[in-house]
N, C-alpha and C positions, 0 to 999 in steps of 0.2 A: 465389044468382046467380053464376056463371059470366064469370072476367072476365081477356079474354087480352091479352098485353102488344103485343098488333098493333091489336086493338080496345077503347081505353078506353073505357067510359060519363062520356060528359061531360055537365055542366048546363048549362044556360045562361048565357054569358059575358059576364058585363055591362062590356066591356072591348073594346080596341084596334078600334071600330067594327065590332060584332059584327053589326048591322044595318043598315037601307039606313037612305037617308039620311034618310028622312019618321022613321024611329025612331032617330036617333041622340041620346037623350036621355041615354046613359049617359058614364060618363066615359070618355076613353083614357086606356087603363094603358100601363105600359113593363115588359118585362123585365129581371132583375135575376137576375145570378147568386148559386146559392146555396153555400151553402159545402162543397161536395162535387158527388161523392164523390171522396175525394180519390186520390192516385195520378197516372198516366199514363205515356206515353213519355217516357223521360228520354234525351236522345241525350249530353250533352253535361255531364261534373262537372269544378267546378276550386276549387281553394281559393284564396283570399286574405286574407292576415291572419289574423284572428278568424271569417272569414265562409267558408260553402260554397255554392259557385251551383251551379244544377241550369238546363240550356240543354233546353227542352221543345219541345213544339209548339202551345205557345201562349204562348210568351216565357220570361224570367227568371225563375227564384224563388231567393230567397237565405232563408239561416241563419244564425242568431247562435249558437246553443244547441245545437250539434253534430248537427242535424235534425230534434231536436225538434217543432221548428214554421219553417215556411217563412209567407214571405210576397213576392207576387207584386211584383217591381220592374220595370220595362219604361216609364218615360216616356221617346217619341222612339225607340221600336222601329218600325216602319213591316212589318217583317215580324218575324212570333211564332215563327216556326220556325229554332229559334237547335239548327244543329248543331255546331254547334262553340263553346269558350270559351278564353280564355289570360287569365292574370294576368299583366303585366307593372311590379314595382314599385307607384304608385299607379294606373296605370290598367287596367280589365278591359275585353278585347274581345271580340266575340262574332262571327260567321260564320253568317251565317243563308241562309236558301235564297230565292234570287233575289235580295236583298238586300245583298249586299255585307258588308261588314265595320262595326259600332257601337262607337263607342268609350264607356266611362264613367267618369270618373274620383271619381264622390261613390259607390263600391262600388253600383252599379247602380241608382243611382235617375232618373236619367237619361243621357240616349244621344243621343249626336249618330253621324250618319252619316261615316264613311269612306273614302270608294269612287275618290277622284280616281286614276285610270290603273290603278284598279280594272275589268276589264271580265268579271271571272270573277266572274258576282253568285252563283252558287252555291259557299258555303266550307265544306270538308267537315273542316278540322283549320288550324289556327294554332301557329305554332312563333316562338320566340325564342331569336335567337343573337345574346349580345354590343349594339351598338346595331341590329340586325337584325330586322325582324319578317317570317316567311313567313308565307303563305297558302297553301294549296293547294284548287282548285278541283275543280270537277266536268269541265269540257271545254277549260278554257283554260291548264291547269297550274298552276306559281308564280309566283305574284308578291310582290316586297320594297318591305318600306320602312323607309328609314333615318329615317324623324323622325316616330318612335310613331304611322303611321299616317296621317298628314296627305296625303300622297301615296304612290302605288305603282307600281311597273315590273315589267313582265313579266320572268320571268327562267328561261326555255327552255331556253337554249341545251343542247342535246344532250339536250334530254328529249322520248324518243319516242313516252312516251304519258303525255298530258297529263288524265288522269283523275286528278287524286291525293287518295288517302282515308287516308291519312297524315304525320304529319314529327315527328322527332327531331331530335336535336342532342345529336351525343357527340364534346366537344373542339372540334376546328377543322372538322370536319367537319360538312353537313347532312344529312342520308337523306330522302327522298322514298319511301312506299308506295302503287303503283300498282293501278287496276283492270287489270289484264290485263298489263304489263311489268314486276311485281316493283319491285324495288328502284333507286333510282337515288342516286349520292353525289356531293356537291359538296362541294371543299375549298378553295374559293374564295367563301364566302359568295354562292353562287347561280349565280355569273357562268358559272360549268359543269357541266354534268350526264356521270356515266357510270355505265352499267349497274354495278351493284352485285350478280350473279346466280348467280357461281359456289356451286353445292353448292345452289343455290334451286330446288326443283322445282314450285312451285306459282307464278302468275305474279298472284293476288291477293289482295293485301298491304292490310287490314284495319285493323292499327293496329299502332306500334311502339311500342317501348322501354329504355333503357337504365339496368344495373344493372351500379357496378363499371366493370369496364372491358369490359361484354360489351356488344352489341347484340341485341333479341330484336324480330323480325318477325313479326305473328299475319298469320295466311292461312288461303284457304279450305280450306288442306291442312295445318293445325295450327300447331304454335312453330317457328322454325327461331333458331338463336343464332349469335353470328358473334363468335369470339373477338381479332378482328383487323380489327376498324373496316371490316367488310362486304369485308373482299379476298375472304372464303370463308365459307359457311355449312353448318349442320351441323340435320339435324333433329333435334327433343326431346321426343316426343311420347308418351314411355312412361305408359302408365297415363291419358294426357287423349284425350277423344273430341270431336267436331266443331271447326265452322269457329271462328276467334276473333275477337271480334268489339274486343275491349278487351285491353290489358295495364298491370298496373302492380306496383310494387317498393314496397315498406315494408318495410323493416328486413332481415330476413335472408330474405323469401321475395317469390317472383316470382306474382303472378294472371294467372290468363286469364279472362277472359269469354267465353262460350258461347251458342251457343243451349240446351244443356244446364244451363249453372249455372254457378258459378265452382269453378276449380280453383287447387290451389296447389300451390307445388314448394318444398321447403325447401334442395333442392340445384343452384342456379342452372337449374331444366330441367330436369335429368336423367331423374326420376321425378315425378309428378303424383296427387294425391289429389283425389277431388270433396268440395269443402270448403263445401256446401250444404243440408246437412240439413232446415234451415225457411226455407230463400227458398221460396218461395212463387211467384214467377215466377220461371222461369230462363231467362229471355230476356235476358242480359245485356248491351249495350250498351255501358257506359261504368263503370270504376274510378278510382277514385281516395283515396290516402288524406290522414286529418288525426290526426297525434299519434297514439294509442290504438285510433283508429278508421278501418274499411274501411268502404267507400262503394261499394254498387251500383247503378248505376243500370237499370233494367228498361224492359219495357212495363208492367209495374205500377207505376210509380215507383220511390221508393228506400229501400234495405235499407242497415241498420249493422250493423257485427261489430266488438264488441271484444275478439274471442277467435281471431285469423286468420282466419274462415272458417266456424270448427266449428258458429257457432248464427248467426243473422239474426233481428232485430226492422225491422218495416216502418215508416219514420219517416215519415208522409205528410202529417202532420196542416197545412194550410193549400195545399199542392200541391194546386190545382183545375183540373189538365189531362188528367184523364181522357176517354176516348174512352168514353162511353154508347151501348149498343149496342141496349138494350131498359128498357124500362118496363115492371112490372105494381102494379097495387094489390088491397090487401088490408084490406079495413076502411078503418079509420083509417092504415092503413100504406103507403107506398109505398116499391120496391125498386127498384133499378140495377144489370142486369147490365153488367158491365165487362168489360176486359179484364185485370181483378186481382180477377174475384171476385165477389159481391153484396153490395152495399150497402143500408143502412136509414134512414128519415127518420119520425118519425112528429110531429115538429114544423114540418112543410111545409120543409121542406129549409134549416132555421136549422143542425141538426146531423145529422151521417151515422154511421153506426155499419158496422163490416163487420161480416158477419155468414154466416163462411165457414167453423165446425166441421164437417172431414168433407167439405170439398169439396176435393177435391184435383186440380182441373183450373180453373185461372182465368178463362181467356178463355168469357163466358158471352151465345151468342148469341141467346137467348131465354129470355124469362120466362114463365110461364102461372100462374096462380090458378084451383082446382075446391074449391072449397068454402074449407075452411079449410087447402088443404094446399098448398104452393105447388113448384113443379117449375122444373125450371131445364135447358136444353137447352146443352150445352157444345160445347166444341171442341177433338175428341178425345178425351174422359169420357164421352160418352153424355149416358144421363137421369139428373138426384140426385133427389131428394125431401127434401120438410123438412113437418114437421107443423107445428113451433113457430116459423114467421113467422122461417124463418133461422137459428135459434139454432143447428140441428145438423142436416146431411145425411146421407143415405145412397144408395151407389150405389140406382139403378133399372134395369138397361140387359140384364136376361137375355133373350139373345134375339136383342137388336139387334147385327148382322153390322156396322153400321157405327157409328162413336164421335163422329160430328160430325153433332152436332143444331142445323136452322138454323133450326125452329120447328115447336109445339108445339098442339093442339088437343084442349080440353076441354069442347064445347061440346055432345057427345053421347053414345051409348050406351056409348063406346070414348074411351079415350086414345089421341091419334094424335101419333107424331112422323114431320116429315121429314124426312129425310138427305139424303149424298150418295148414299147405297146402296137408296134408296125408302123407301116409307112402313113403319110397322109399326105395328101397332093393341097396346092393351093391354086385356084387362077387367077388371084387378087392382091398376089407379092403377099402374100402371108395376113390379111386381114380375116380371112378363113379360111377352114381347114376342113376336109373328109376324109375318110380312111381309103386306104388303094390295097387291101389286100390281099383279093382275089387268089385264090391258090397257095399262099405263105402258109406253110404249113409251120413253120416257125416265125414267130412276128418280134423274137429280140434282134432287132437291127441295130447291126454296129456300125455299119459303112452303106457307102451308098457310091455308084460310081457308071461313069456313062461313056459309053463308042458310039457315037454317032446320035442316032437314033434310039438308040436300044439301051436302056436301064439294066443296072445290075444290083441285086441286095446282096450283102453279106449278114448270116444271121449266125447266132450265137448257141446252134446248136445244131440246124437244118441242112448248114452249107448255105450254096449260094444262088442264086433264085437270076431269073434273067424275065425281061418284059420289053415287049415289042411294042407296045398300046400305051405309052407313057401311065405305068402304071394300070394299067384298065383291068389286067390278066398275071399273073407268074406261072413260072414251071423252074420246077427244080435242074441243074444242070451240075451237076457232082460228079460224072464220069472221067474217075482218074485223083478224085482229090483224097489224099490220107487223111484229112484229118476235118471234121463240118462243123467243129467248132470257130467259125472265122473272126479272126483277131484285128486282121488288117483287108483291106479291098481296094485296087484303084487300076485306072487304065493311061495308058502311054500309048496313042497314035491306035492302031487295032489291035495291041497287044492287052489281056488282061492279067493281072496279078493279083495274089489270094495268099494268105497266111491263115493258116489254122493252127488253135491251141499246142501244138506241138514243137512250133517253130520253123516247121518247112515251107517254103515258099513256093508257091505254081504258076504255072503261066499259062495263058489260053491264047493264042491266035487265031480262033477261029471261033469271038463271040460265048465260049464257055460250052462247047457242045465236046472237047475233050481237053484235057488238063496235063501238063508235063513239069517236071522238076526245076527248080530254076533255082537253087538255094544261095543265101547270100550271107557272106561269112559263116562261123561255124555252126554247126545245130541247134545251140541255144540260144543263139541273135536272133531277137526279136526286131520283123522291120513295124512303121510308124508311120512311115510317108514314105511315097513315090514321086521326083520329079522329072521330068523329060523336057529335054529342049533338044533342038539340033541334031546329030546324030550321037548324043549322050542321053543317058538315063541315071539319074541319082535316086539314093535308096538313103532315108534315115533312119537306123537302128538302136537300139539299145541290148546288150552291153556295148555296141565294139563301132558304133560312131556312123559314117559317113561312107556309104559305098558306092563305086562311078562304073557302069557300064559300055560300053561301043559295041556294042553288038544285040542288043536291043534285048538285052537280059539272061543272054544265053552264058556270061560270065561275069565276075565284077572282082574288082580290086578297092580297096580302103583308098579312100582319099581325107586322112587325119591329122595331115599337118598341123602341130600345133594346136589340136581341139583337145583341149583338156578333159574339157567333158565330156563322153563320147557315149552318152546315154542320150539319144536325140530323139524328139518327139516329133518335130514337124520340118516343114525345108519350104522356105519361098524365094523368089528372086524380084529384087527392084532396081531399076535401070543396072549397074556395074556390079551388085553386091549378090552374092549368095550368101543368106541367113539360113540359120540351122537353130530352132528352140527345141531348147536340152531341160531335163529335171533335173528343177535344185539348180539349177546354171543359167539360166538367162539365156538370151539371144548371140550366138555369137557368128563372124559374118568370115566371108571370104572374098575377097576383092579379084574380078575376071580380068 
């Protein structure tokens, strides 16, 4: 059996009012997160004391045990997306997006909010100087407070672009780093701003740092260092490539973070080594150190180095803010491609294992299962294959012109992936590839999806395309759809289903030759995944969670018991459990 990470086979779910109401004899269940797969975006590291917090986007995690094992602190967060963090003494505050500023002073077990003359609710860095604490915002600039927080004042004056994704504090002086106006310096604890730009040729300013008596500015145009409390800056960017996103100093050497990975300089800037070998992601973020140990934070979560730089071990282990992209099952097994890779569960989601030998591209937007052999569609890697249920990959991708695979089809004569660049059939399980695109008048494929016999592509600006000849032929079949921007594609029994840019969802019965309204939740619910089993149909959405069908999509009701998360990306079933992988939330399960 044949089993794609777009269409689970599900059982029948004796759960969250699976049936109308004359058969509601079963129990409601509640969802319940499970403990993985671990990872995620880490926007935000800071140390306090004995402890390290990791600011996510789905709240707090702290450390005792130098990363070892996190666990999830956040009572009295009202929003999870903590871009920013500062240790002040005993209290830790956090900067969250639309939210304003949380203060906690039991090391983050609980959070009271901040925000009085607060009006900049998005906080993209937090600075302390002296009894002083800044904020810098996304559109409203900085704002100060002198009494840890309790209140805040805006504090402007002469700052001309009030986007600020940075702040330091070197002496008596504050720095501000701007989207779009560079640098700005106050030596008046706020009360005045002035351009800080001499020798600055790039004018966005990412994250600062001071080491020594230098100042160092990451930008979308590399390091720039300023030996003279920002009067004049100097660029330093020998040997380091792209934008930077994070900086920080530990002992005698300066980091950058990357989109590339982290770099380091042993000679304040001057020269630069990529000091990355086993991160795993190198979407860097946020650095930070403690004692011994260097701190990355990724879109795969976070990495430690006790050796500068030279080696990374991935410390994830209770970090449950993974972004779940896709679901497939295998047997008894079910997998999570992430954006750090694939994960494994074969105890219904109590423990997660990665299970990434040989996969050297993390972000994984599709899963498929063809027998015993499971395939894995990336971004930017092409196709892997794994015979052994994950234990070890190997490229699959000769052929394919293009390296970003948004989903994957095993369901007939031919292996079919699709891209940004069209389709490509394989007859050899992915050892090679040709293109199938006959008549695609648009070749961005986002989905890919089958009834029977017959193929269907969803493309990214065309609409949706139908083939009889496993690929040999397409013809466009759009009669009836609003919108041919298609977002989402999948089929349930002869039913097909279709989301375009707009948010309406369609349904075809009859192979895609005409199209009718089918919409699920409100207008701007975006669906993700379709699952079908029995005579239920599940729909995973984001905003608004988890939606169940009995009438084969001509209606749907919420089934969100208890899902906190309710931005879902993917939906699979393994033996008892229905999984739902949510962004920024991990996998969380529902027991039939």
């Amino acid at each position: 059996m044949k089993i794609l990470a777009s269409i689970p086979v599900f059982l029948i779910l004796q759960g969250c009012s699976l049936f109308g109401d004359d058969e509601k004899n079963s129990v409601e269940a509640n969802w319940v997160q499970t403990n993985g797969p671990s990872g995620g975006s880490i926007y935000s590291l800071t140390v306090s004391g004995a402890y390290i917090f990791a600011g996510t986007g789905s709240g707090v995690f702290r450390s005792g045990d130098d990363g070892n094992s996190w666990v999830k602190v956040g009572n009295g967060l009202t929003n999870t997306e903590v871009a920013s963090l500062l240790a002040n003494g005993g209290a830790l505050f956090a900067g969250t997006a639309w939210d304003g500023v949380f203060r906690s002073t039991d090391n983050g077990n609980s959070w009271t909010q901040v925000n009085t003359g607060l009006t900049g609710a998005l906080v993209q860095t937090l600075a302390v100087s002296g009894t002083a604490l800044f904020a810098g915002t996304v559109l409203s600039g900085v704002f100060r407070s002198n009494n840890n927080g309790d209140s805040w004042a805006q504090a402007n004056n002469g700052l001309t672009e009030t986007d600020v994704r940075a702040l330091a504090v070197n002496g008596a002086a504050v720095f501000a780093g701007t989207g779009g106006g560079g640098v700005f310096r106050s030596t008046d604890n706020g009360n005045s701003w002035t351009p800080s730009n001499n020798g600055l040729t790039a004018t966005y300013v990412y994250s600062l740092a001071v080491g020594g008596n230098a100042v160092f500015a990451g930008t979308g145009n590399g390091v720039f260092r300023s030996d003279d409390n920002g009067d004049s800056w100097t660029p330093i960017n020998n040997g380091l490539n792209g934008s930077v996103n994070s900086l920080a100093v530990s002992g005698a050497f300066l980091f950058a973070g990357t989109g590339f990975g982290v770099y380091r300089s042993s000679d304040g800037g001057n020269s630069w080594v990529l000091a990355d070998s086993s991160l795993m992601n190198t979407d860097v973020s946020s650095l930070t150190a403690k004692g011994a140990y260097l701190f990355a934070g990724t879109d795969g979560g976070v990495s430690r180095s006790n050796d500068n730089g030279d080696s990374w071990t991935q410390t994830n282990r209770g970090l449950t803010s993974a972004t779940v992209l896709c679901l497939a099952v295998s047997g008894s097994i079910a997998f999570a491609g992430t954006g750090n890779g694939v994960f494994s569960t074969s105890d219904s989601g109590n423990s997660w294992i990665a299970v990434n030998n040989g996969l050297s591209y993390p972000v994984i937007n599709f899963l498929a299962v063809d027998g015993g052999v499971l395939f894995a569609g990336t971004e930017g890697g092409g196709v892997f294959r794994s015979n052994d249920n994950g234990g070890s990959w190997t490229p699959a991708s000769n052929g394919l012109t293009d390296s970003s695979v948004y989903s994957i089809d095993t369901g007939g004569a031919y292996l079919f992936a699709g891209t940004w660049g069209g389709v490509f059939r394989s007859n050899d399980s992915g050892n090679s590839w040709t293109p199938a695109n006959v008549g695609l008048t648009d070749a961005r494929i986002y989905s890919l999806a089958r009834i029977g016999t017959i193929l269907f592509a969803g493309t990214f600006g065309g609409g949706v395309f139908r083939s009889g000849d496993e690929g040999g032929t397409w013809t466009p079949i759009n009669n009836g759809l609003t919108n041919t921007t298609i977002t989402f594609l999948s089929a349930s029994g002869s039913t097909l289903f279709t989301e375009g840019l707009d948010g309406r969802v369609s349904l075809s019965s009859n192979n895609g030759d005409s199209w009718a309204q089918a919409s699920i939740g409100p207008a701007n619910n975006f669906v993700h995944s379709l699952a079908a089993g029995g005579t239920a149909l599940f729909a995973g959405s984001s905003p608004e969670g988890v939606f169940r069908s009995a009438n084969n999509g001509a209606s749907w009701t919420p089934c969100n018991n208890g899902l906190a998360n309710t931005d879902v990306r993917s939906l699979a079933v393994i033996g008892n459990t229905l999984f739902a992988g949510t962004r920024l939330g991990g996998v969380w399960k529902l027991p039939l």
